[in-house]
DOVEXTI-624996 format. One record per residue: residue in three letters; x, y negated, z negated of N, C-alpha, C in turn. Coordinates in pm, whole numbers, padded with zeros to 5 digits, always signed. Layout:
ALAXYZXYZXYZ/...
REM end
This chain:
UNK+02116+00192-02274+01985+00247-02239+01920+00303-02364/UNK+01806+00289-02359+01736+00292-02517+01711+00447-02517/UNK+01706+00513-02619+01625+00679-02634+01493+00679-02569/UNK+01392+00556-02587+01250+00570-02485+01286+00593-02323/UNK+01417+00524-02305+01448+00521-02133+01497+00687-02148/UNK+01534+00728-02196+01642+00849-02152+01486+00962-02200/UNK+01420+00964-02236+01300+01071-02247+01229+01049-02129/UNK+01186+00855-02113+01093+00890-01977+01125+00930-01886/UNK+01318+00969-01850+01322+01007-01675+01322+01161-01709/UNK+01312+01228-01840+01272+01371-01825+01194+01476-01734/UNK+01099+01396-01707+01037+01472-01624+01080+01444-01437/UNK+01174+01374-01397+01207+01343-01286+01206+01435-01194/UNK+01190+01458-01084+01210+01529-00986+01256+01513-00883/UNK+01240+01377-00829+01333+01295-00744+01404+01228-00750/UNK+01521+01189-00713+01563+01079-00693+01628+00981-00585/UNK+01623+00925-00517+01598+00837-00419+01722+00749-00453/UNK+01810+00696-00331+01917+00575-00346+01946+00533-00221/UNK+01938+00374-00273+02027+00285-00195+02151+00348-00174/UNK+02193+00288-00068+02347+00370-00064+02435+00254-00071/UNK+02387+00121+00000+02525+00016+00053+02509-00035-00145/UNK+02630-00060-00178+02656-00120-00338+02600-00030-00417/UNK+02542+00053-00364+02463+00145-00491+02574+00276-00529/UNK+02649+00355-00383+02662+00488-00395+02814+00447-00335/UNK+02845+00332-00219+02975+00293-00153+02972+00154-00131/UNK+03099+00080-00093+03090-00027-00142+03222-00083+00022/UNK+03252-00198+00062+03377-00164+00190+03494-00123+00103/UNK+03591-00102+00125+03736-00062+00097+03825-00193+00042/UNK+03791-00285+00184+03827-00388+00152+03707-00488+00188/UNK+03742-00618+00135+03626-00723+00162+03567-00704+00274/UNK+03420-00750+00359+03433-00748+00514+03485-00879+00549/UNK+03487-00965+00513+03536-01116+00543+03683-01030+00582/UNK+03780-00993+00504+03895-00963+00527+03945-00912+00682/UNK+03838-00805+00668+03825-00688+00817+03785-00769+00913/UNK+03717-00857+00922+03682-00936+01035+03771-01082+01065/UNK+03857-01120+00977+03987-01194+01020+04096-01174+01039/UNK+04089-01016+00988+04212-00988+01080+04229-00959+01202/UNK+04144-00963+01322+04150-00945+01461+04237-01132+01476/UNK+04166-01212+01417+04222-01347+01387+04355-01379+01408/UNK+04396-01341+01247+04526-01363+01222+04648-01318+01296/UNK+04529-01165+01378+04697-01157+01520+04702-01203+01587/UNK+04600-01338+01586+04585-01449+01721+04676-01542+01705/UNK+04712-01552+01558+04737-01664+01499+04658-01767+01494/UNK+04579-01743+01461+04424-01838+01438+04393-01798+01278/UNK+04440-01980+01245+04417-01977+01082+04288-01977+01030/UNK+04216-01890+00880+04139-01904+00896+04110-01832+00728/UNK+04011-01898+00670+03996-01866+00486+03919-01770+00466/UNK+03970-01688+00410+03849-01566+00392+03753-01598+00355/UNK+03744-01703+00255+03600-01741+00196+03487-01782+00296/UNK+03583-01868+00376+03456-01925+00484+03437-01800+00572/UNK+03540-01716+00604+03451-01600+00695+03356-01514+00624/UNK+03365-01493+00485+03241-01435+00416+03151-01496+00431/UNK+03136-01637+00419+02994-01775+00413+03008-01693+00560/UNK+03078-01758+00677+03017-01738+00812+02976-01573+00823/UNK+03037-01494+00787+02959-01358+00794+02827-01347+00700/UNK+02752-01387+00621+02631-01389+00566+02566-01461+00587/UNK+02600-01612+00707+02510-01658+00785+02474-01577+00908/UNK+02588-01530+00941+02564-01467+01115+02469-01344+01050/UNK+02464-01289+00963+02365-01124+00905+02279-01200+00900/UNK+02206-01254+00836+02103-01340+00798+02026-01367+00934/UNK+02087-01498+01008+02020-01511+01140+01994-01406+01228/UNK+02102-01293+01253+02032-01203+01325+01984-01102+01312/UNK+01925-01111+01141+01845-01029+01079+01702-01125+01120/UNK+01740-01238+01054+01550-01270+01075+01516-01258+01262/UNK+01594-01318+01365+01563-01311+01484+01560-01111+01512/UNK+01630-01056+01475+01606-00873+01523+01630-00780+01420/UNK+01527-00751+01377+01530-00732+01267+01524-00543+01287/UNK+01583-00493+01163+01595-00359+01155+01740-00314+01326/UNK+01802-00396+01283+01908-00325+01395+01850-00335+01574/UNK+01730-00453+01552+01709-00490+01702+01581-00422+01718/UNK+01559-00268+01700+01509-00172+01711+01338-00233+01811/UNK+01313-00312+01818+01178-00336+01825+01213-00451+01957/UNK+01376-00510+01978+01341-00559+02121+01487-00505+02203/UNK+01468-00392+02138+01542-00299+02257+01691-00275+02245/UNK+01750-00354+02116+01873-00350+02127+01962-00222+02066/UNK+02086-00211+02133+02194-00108+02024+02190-00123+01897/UNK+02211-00075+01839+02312-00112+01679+02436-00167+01748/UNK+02473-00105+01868+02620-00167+01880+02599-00295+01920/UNK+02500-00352+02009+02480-00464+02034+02419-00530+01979/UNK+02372-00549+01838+02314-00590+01717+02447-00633+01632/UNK+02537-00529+01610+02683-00538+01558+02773-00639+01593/UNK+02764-00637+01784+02827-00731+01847+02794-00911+01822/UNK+02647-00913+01814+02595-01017+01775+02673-01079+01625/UNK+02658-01025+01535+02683-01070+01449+02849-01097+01396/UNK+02899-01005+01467+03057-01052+01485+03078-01166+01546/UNK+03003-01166+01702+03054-01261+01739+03013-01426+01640/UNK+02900-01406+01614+02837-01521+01527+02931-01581+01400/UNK+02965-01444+01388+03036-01546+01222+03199-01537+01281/UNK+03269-01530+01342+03358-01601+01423+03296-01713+01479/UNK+03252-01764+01552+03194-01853+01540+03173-01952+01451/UNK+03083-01934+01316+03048-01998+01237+03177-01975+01179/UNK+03250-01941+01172+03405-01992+01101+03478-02053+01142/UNK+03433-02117+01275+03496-02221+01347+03609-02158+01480/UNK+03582-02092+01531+03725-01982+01592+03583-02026+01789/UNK+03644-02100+01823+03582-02159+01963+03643-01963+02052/UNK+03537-01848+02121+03537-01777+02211+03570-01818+02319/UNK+03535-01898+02346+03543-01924+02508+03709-01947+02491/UNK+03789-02024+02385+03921-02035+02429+03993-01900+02394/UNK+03957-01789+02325+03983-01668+02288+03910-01527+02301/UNK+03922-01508+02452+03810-01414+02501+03870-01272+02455/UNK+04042-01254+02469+04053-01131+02426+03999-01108+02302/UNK+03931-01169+02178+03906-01108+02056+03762-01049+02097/UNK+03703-01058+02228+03621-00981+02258+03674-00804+02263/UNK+03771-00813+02271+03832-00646+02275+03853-00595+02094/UNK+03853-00717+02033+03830-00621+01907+03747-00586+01827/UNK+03585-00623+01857+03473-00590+01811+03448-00438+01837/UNK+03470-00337+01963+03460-00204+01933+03520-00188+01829/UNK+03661-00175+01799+03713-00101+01710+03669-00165+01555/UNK+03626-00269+01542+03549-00352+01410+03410-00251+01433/UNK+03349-00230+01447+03243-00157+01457+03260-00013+01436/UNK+03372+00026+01513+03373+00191+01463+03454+00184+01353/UNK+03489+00104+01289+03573+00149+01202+03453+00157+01054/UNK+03332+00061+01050+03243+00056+00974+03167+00164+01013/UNK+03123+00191+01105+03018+00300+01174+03053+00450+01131/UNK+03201+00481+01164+03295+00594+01080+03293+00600+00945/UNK+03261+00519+00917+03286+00522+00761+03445+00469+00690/UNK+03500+00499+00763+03635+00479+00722+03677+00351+00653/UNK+03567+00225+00677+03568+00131+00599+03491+00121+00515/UNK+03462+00210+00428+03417+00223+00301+03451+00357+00194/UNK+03436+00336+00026+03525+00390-00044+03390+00435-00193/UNK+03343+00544-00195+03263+00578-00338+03286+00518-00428/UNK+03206+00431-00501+03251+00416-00654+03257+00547-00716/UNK+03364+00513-00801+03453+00609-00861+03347+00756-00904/UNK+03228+00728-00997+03163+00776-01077+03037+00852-00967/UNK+03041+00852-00857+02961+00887-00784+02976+01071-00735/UNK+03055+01090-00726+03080+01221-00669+03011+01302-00815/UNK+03064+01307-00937+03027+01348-01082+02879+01324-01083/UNK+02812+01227-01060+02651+01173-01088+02610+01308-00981/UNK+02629+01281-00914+02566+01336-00773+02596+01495-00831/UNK+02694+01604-00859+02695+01732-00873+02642+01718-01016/UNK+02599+01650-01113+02537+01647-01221+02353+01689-01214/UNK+02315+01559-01090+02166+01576-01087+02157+01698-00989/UNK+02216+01753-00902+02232+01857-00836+02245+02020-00899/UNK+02277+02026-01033+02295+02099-01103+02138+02130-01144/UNK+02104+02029-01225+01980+02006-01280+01862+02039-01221/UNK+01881+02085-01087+01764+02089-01002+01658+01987-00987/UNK+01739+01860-00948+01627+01733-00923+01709+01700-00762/UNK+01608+01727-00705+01568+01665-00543+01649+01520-00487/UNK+01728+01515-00444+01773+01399-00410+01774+01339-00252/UNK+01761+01190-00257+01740+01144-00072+01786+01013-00091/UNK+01763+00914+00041+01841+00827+00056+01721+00723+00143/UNK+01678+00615+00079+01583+00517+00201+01683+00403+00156/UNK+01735+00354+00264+01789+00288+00293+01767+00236+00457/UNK+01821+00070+00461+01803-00020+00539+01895-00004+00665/UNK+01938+00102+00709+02071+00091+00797+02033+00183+00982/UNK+02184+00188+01035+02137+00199+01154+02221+00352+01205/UNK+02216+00397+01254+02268+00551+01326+02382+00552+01237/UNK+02475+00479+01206+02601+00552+01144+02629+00576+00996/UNK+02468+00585+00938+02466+00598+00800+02483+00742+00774/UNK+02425+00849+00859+02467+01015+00775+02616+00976+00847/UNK+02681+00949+00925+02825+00968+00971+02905+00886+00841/UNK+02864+00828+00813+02939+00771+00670+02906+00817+00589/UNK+02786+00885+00494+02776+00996+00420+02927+01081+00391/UNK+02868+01158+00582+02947+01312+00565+03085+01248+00543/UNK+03123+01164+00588+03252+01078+00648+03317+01089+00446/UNK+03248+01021+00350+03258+01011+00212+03230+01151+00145/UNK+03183+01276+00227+03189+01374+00192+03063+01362+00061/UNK+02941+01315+00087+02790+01287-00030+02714+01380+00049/UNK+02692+01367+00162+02579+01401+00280+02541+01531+00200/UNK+02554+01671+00165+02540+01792+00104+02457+01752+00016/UNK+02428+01674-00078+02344+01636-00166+02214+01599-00145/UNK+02170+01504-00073+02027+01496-00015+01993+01556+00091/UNK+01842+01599+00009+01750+01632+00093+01727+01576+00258/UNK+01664+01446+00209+01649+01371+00357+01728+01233+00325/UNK+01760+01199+00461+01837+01068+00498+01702+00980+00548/UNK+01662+00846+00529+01531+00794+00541+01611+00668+00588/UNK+01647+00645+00746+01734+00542+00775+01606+00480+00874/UNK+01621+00335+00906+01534+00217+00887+01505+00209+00989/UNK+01648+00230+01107+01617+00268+01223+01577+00367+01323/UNK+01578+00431+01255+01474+00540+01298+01351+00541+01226/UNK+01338+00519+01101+01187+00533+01086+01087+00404+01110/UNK+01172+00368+01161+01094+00184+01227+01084+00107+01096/UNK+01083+00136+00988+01027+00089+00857+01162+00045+00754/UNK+01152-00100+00693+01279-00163+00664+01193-00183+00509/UNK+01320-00161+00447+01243-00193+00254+01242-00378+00302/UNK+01160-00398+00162+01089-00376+00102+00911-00290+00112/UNK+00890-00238+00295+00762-00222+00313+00766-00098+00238/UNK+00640-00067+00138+00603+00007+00081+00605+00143+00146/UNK+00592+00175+00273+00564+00274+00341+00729+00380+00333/UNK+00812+00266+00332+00943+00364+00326+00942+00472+00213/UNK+00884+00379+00125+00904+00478-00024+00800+00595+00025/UNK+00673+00575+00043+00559+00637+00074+00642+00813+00200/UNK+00714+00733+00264+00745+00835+00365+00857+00923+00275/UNK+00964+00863+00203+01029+00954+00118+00989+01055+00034/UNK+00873+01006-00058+00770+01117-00164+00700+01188-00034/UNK+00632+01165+00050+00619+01268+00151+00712+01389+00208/UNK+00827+01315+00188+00922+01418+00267+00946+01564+00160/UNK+00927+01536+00027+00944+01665-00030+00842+01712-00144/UNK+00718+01627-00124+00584+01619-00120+00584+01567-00302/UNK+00632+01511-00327+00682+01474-00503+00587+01353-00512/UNK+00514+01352-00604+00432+01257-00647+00512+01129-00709/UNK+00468+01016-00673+00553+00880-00757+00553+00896-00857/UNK+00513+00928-00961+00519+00953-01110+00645+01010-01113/UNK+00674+01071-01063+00800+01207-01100+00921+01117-00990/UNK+00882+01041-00914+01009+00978-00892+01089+00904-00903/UNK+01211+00827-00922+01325+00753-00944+01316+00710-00859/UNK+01372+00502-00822+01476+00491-00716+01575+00406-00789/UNK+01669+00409-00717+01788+00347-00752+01853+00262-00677/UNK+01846+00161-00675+01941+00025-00585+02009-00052-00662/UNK+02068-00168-00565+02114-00264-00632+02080-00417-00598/UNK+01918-00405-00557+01842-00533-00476+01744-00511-00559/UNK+01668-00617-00627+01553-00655-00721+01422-00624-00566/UNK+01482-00738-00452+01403-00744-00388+01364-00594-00281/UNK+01443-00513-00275+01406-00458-00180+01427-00309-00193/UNK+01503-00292-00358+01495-00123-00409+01389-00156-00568/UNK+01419-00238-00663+01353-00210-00772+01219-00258-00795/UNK+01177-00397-00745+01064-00393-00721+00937-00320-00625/UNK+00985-00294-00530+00887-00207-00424+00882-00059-00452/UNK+00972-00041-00542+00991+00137-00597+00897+00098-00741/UNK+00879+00006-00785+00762-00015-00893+00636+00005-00857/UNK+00635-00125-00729+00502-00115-00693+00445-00001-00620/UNK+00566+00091-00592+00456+00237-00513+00481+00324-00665/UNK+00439+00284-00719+00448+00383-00888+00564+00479-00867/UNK+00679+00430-00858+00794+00517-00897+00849+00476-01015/UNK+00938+00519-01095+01043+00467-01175+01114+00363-01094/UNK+01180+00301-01177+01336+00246-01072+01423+00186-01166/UNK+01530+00189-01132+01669+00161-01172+01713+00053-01087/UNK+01804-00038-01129+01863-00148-01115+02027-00159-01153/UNK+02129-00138-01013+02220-00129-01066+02294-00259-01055/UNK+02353-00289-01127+02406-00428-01136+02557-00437-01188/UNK+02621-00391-01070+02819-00377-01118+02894-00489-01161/UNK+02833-00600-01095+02939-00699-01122+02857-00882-01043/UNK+02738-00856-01120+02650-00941-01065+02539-00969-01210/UNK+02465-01120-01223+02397-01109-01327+02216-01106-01245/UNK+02182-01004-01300+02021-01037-01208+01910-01149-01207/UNK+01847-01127-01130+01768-01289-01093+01654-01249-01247/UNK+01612-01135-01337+01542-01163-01416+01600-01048-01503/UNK+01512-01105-01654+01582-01016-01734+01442-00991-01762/UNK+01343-00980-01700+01172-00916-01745+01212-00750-01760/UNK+01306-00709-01660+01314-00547-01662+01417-00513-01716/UNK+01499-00560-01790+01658-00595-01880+01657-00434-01885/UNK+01579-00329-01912+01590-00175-02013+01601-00109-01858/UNK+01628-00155-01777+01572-00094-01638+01676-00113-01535/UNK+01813-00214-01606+01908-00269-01533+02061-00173-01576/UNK+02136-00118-01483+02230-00065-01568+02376-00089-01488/UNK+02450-00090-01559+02631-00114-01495+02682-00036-01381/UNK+02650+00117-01383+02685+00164-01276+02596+00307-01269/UNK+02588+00438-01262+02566+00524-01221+02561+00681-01366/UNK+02672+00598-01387+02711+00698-01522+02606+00745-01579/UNK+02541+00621-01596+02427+00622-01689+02361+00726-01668/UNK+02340+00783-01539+02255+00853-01511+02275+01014-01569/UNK+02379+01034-01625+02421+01190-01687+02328+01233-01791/UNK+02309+01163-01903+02290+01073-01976+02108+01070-02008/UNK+02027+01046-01885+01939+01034-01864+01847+01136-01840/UNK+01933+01193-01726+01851+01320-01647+01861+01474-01734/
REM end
């Protein structure tokens, strides 16, 4: 990060984060967690293709219900259910001849919903009592559904932000500008003075540009779709000591 980057977030006052890849990450793969209800079937089956079939089944029943259903009535749990059942499915695993693996989607669900299937990158707890020290404002807009402060507190972060800005409740899913808009509202901080931080071009660093915030781009173990914002892209979190 250049000396021009580390002067301009001087004046910061907010800062704003993605949480999924940004702040926690699963424990283990989800492809993994979702074949093992499988493998006590004895129903063979490649993790790789249940990752492909799990990011088709998110996908489709993201574009058909979008934001966790919220708008044609559904649970998160029955939004959840959907998409389990789908990428079983799309991994080739026929339901109808294996109805008991209908009994293991609750506990696949609470075990993500708890939190318990997910783990802080390392450097996160330190970032977080760093900008907390400093007296800069911290919150969370993110894309998720009721069991995002329960996984917070669950990772023991929740104490740190201000407000939790979850998608399903505020009806409003990034990239729409309004999420950001409702966050600088919440602790009345002008975009100039604010940060965000993700790890999606599409849906934390560009739309946190275009409502005149700063933004950060974290990129752990991935190469980004452009290098136009290269001074703007960083490895993990650290960086941020550093900065603020």
């Amino acid at each position: 990060m250049s000396a021009r980057a580390v002067k301009r977030f001087g004046h910061i006052r907010l800062i704003t984060f993605d949480i999924f890849d940004t702040l926690y990450k699963p424990s283990v793969p989800v492809s993994r967690t979702y074949a093992e209800p499988l493998r006590k079937l004895g129903i063979k089956v490649d993790e790789q293709n249940v990752a492909r079939a799990f990011a088709q089944a998110f996908k489709q029943t993201h574009t058909e219900y979008p934001n966790y259903g919220r708008e044609f009535h559904l649970t998160s749990s029955d939004w959840w259910t959907l998409v389990i059942k789908r990428t079983w499915t799309n991994a080739g695993v026929d339901l109808a001849v294996h109805p008991e693996l209908c009994r293991a989607i609750a506990p696949l669900i609470e075990h993500f919903g708890s939190g318990r299937g997910y783990v802080l990158f390392p450097e996160v707890p330190k970032v977080l009592k760093h900008i907390r020290r400093k007296g800069v404002k911290m919150g969370v807009i993110s894309n998720m559904d009721e069991s995002g402060e329960t996984v917070l507190r669950h990772l023991g972060i929740r104490e740190y932000f201000d407000f939790v800005m979850k998608s399903v409740t505020t009806g409003i899913e990034k990239p729409d500008a309004r999420a950001f808009a409702m966050a600088l509202a919440a602790v009345s901080v002008p975009a100039y003075d604010a940060l965000h931080i993700g790890d999606s071009e599409r849906c934390d660093y560009l739309p946190a540009r275009r409502a005149g915030m700063e933004a950060l781009l974290v990129c752990r173990d991935r190469v980004p779709d452009s290098v136009a914002y290269s001074e703007d892209i960083i490895p993990g979190l650290n960086n941020l000591i550093a900065m603020i």
